[in-house]
DSSP file (Angstrom, degrees, kcal/mol; ACC not computed):
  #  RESIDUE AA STRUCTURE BP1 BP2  ACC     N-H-->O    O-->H-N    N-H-->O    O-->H-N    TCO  KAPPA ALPHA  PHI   PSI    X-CA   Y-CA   Z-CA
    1    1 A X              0   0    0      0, 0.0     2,-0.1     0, 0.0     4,-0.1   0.000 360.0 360.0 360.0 122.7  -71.9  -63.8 -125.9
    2    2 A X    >   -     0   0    0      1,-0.1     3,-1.1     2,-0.1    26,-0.1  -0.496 360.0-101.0 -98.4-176.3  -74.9  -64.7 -127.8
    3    3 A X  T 3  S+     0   0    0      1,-0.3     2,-0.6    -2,-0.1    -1,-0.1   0.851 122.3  34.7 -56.6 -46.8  -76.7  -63.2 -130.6
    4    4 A X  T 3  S+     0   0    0      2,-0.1     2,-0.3    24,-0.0    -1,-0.3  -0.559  95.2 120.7-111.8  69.3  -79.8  -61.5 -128.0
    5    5 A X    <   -     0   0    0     -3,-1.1     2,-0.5    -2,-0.6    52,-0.1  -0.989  50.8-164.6 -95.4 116.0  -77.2  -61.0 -125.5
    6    6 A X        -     0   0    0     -2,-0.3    21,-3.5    50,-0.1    22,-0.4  -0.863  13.0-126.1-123.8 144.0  -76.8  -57.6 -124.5
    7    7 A X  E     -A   26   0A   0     -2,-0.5    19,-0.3    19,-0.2    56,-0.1  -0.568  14.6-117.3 -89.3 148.6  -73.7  -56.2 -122.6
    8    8 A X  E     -     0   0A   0     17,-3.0     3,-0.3    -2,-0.3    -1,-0.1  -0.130  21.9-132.3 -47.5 148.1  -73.2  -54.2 -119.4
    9    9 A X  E    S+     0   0A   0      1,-0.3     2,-0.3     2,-0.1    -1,-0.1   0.940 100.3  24.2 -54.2 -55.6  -71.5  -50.4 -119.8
   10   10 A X  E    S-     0   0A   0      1,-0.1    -1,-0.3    76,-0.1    74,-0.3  -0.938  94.6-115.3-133.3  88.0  -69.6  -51.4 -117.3
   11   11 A X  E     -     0   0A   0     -3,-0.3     2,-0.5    -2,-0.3    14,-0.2   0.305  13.9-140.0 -16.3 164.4  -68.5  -54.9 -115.8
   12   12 A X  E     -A   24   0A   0     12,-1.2    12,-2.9    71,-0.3     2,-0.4  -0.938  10.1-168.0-144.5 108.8  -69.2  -56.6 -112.5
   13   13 A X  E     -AB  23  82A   0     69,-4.2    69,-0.9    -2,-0.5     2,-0.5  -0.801  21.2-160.7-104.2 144.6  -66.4  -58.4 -111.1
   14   14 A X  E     -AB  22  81A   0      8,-1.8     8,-1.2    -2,-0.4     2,-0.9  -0.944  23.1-130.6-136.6 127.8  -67.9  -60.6 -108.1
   15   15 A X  E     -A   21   0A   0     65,-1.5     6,-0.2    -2,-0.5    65,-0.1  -0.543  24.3-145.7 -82.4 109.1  -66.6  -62.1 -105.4
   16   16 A X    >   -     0   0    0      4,-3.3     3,-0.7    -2,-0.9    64,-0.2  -0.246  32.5-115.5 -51.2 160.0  -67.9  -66.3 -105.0
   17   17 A X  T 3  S+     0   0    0      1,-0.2    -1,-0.1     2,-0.1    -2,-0.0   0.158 122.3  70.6 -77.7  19.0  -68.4  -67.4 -101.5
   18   18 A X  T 3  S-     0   0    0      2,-0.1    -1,-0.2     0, 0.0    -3,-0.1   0.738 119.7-115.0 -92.5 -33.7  -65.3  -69.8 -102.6
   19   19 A X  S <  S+     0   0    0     -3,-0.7    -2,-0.1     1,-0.3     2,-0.1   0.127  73.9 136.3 116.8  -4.3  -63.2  -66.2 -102.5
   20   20 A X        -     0   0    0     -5,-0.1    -4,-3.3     1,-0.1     2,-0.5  -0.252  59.0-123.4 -76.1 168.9  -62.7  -66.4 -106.2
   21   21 A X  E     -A   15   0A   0     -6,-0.2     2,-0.4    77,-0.1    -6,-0.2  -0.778  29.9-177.4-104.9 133.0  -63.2  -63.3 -108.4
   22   22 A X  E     -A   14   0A   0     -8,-1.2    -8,-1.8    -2,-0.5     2,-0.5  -0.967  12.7-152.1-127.7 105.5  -65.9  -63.9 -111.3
   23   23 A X  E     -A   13   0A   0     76,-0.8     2,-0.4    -2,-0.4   -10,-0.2  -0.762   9.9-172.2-107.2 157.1  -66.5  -61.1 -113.7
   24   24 A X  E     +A   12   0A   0    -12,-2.9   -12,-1.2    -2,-0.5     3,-0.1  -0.958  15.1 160.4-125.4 115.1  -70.0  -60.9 -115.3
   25   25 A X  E     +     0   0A   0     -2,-0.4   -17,-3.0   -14,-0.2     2,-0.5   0.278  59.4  62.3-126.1  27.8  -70.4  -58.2 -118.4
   26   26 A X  E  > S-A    7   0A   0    -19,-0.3     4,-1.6     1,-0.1   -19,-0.2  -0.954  78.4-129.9-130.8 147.8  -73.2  -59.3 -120.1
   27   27 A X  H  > S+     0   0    0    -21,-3.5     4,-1.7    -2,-0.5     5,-0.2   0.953 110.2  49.9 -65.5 -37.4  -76.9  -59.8 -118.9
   28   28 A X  H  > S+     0   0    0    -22,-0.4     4,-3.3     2,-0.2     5,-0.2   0.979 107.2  60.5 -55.5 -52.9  -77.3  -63.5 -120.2
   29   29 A X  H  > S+     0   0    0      1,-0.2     4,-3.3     2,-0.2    -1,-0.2   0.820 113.5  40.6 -26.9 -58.1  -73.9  -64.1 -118.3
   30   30 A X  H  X S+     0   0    0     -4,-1.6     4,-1.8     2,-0.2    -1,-0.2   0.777 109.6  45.2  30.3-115.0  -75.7  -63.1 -115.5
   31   31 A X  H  X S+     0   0    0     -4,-1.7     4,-1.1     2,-0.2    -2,-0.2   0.579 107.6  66.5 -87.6 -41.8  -78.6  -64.3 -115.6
   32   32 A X  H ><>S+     0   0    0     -4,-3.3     3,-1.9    -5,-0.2     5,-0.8   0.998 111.6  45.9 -39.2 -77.8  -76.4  -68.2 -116.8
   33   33 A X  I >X>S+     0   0    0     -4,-3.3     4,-2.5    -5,-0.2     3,-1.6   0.944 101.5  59.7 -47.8 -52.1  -75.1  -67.8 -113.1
   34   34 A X  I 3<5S+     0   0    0     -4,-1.8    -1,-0.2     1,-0.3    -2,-0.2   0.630 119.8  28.6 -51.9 -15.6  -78.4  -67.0 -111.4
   35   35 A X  I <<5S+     0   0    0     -3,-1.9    -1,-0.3    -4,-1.1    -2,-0.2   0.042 128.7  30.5-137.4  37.4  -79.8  -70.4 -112.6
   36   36 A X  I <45S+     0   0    0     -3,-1.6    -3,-0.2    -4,-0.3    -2,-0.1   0.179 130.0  18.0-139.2 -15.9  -77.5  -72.5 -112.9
   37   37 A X  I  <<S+     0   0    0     -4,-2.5     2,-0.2    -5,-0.8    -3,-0.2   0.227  75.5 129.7-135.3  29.7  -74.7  -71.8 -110.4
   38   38 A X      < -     0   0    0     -5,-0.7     4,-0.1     1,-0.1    -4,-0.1  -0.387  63.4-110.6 -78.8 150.7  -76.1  -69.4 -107.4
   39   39 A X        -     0   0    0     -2,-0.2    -1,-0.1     2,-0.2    -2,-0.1  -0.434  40.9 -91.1 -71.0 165.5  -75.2  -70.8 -103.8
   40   40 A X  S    S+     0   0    0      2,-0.1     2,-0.8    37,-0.0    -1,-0.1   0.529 100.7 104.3 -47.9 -33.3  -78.3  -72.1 -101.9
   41   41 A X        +     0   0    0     36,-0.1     2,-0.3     5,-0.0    -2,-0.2  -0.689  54.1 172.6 -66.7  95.8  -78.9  -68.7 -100.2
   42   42 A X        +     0   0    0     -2,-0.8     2,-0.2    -4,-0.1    -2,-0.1  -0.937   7.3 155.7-127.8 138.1  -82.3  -67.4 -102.5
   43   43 A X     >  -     0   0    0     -2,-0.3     4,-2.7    30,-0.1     5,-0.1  -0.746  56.0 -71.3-140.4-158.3  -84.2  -64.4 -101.8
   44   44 A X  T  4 S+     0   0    0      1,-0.2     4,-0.3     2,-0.2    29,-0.1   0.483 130.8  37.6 -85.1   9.1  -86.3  -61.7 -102.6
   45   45 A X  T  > S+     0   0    0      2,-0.1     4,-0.9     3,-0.1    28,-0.2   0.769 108.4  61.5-108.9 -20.6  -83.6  -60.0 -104.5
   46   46 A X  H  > S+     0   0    0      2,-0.2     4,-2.3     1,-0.2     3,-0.3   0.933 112.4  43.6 -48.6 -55.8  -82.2  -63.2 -105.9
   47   47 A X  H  X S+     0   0    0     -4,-2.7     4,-2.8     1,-0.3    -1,-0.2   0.918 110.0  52.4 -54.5 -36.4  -85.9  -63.5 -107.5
   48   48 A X  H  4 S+     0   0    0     -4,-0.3    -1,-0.3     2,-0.2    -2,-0.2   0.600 106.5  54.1 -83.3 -23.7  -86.0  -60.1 -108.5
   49   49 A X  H >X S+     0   0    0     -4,-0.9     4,-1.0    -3,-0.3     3,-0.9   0.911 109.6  48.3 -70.1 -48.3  -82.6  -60.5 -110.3
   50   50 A X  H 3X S+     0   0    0     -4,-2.3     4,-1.1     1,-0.3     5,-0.2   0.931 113.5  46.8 -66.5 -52.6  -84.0  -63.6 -112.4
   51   51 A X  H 3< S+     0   0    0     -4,-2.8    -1,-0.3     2,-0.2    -2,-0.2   0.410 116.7  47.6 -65.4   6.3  -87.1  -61.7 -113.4
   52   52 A X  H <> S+     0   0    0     -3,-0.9     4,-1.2    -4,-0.2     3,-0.5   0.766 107.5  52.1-108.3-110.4  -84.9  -58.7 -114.3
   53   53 A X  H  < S+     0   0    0     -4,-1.0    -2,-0.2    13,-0.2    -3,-0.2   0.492 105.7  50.0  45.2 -81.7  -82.8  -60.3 -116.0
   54   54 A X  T >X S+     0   0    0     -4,-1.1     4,-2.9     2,-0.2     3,-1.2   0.815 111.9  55.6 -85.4 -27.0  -85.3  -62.3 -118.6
   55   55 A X  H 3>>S+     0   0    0     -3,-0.5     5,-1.7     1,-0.3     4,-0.6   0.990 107.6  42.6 -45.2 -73.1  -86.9  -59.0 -119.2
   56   56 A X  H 3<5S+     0   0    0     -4,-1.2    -1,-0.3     4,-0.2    -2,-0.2   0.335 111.7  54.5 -53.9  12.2  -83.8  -57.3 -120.2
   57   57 A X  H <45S+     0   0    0     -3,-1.2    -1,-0.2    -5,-0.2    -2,-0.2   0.610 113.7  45.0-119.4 -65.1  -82.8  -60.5 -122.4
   58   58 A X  H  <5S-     0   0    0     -4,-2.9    -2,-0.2     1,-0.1    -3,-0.1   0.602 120.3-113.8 -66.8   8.5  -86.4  -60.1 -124.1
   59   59 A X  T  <5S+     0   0    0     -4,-0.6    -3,-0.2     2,-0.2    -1,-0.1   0.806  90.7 111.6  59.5  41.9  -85.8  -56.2 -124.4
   60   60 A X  S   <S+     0   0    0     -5,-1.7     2,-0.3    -6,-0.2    -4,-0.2   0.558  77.8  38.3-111.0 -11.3  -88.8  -55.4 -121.8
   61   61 A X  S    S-     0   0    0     -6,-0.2     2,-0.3    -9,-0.1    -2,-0.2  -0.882  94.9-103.7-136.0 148.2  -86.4  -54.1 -119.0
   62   62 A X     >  -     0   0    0     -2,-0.3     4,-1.2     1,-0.1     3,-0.2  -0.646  25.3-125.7 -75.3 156.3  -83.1  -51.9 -119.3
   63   63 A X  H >> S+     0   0    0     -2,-0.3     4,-2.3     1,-0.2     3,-0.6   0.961 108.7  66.7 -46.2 -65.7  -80.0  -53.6 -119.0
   64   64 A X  H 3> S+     0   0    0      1,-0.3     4,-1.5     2,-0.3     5,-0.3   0.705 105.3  46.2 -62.6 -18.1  -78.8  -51.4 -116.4
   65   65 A X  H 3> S+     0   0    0     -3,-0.2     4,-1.6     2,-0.2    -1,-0.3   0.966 105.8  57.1 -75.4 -52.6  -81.8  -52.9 -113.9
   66   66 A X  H <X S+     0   0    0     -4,-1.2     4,-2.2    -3,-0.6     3,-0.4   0.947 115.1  41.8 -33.8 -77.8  -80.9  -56.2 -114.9
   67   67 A X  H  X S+     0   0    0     -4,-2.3     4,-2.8     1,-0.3     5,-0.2   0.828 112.5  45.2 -31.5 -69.7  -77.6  -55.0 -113.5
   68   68 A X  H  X S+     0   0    0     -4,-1.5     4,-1.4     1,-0.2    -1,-0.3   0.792 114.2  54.2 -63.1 -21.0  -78.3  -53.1 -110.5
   69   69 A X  H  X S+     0   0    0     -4,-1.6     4,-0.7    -3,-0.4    -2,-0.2   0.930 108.4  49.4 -96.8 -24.1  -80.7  -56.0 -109.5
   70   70 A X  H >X S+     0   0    0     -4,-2.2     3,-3.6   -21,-0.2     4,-1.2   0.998 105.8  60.5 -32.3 -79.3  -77.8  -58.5 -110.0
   71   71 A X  H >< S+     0   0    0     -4,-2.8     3,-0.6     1,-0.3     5,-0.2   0.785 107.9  37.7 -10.2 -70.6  -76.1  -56.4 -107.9
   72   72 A X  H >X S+     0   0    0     -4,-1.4     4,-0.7     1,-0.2     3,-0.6   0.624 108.4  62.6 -77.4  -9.9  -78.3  -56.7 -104.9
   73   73 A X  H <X S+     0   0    0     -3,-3.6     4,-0.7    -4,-0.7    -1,-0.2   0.553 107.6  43.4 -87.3 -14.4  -79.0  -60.2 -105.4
   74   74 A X  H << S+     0   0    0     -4,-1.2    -1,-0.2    -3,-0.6    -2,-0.2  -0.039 117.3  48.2-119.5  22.7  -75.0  -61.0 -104.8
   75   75 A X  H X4 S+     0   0    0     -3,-0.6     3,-1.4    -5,-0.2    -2,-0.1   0.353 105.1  53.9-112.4 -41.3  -75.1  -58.5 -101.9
   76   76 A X  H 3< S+     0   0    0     -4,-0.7    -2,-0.2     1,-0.3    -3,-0.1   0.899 116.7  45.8 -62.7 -39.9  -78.4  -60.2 -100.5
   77   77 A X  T 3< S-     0   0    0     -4,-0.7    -1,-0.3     2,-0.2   -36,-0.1   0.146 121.0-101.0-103.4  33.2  -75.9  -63.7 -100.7
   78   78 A X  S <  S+     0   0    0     -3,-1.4     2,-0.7     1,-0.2    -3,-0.1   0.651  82.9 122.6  73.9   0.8  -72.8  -62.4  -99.3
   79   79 A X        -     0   0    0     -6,-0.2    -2,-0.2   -62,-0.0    -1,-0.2  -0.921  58.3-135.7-115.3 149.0  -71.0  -61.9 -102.1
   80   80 A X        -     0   0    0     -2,-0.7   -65,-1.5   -64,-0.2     2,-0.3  -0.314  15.9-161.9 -85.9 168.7  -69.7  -58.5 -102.7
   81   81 A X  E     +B   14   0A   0    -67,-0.3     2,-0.2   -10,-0.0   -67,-0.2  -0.789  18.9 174.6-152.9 134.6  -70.2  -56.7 -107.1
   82   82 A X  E     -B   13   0A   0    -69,-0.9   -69,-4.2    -2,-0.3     2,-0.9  -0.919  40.6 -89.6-148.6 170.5  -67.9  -54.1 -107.3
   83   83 A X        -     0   0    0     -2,-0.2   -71,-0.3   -71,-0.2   -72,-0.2  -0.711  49.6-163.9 -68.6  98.5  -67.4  -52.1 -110.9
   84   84 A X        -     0   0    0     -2,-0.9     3,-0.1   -74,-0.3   -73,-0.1  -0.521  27.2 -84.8-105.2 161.0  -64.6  -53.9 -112.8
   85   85 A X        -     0   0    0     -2,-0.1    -1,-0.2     1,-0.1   -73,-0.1   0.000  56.9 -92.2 -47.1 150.4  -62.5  -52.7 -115.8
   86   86 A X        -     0   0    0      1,-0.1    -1,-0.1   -75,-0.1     3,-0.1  -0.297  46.5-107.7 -77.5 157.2  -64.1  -53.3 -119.3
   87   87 A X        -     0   0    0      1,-0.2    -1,-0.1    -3,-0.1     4,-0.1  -0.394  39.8-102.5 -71.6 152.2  -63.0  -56.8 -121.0
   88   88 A X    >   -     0   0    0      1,-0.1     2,-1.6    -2,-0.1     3,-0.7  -0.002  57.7 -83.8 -82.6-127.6  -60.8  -56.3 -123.6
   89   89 A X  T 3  S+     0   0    0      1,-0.2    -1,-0.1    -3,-0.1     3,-0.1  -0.767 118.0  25.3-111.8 121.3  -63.2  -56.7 -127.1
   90   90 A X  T 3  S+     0   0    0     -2,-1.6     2,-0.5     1,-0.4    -1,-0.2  -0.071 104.9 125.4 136.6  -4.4  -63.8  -60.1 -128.6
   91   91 A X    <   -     0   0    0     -3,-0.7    -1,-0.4    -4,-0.1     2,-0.2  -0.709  50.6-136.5 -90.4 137.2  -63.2  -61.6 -124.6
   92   92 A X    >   -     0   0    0     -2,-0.5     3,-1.0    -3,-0.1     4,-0.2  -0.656  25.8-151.3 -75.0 107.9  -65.2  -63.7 -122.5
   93   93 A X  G >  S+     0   0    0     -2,-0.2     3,-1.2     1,-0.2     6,-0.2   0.860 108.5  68.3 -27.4 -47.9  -66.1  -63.6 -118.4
   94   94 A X  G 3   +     0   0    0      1,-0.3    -1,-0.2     4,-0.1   -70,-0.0   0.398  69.0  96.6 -40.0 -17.4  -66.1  -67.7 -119.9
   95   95 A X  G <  S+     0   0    0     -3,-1.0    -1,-0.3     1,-0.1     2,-0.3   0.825  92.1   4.6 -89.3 -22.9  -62.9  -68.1 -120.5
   96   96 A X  S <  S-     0   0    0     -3,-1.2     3,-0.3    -4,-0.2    -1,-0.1  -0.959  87.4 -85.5-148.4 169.2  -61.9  -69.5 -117.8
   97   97 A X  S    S-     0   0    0      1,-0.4     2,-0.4    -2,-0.3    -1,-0.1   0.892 118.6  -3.5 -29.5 -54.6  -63.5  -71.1 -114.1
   98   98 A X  S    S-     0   0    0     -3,-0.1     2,-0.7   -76,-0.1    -1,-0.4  -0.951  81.1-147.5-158.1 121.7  -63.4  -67.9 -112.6
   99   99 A X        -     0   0    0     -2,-0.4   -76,-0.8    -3,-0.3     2,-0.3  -0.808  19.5-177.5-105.9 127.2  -61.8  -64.6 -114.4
  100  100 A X              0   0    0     -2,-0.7    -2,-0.0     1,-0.2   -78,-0.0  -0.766 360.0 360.0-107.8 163.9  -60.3  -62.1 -112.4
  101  101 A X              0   0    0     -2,-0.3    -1,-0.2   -79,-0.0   -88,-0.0   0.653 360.0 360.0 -94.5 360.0  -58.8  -59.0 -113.1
């Protein structure tokens, strides 16, 4: 996590269209995936995630938008967000390719 990283309440464990489980609890985490590793399938919630997103990173948006507009951007591309259990503290989404719970 970095220093103006701000975490989720709640995790987002997310299913890739590879079928692996990825969990996301921070908005930079996020927001890391949405531009640097989203599949090819971009829309208008994909966009809405990425401007969501750097808001909440600059403290202009709440987190929990950032979230729910993640949320719909990984719905919009076929992969399903469900709520996952919290990490425990000092641990990483990072730590490995793809963490499942």
């Amino acid at each position: 996590m970095t220093i103006r990283d701000i975490p989720w309440t709640h995790p987002l464990k997310v299913t890739l269209c590879s079928g692996l489980e990825r969990t996301f609890s921070t908005v930079y985490e996020a927001l890391d995936f949405l531009e640097n590793e989203w599949p090819l399938k971009r829309g208008e919630r994909y966009d809405r995630a990425v401007v969501c997103c750097q808001r909440a990173l600059k403290r202009m948006t709440p987190p929990a938008v950032a979230r729910e507009a993640f949320v719909a951007a990984c719905l919009e591309a076929g992969m399903p967000a469900v709520m996952a259990a919290p990490l425990p503290y000092g641990k990483s989404s990072h730590s490995g390719a793809a963490a499942a719970l």
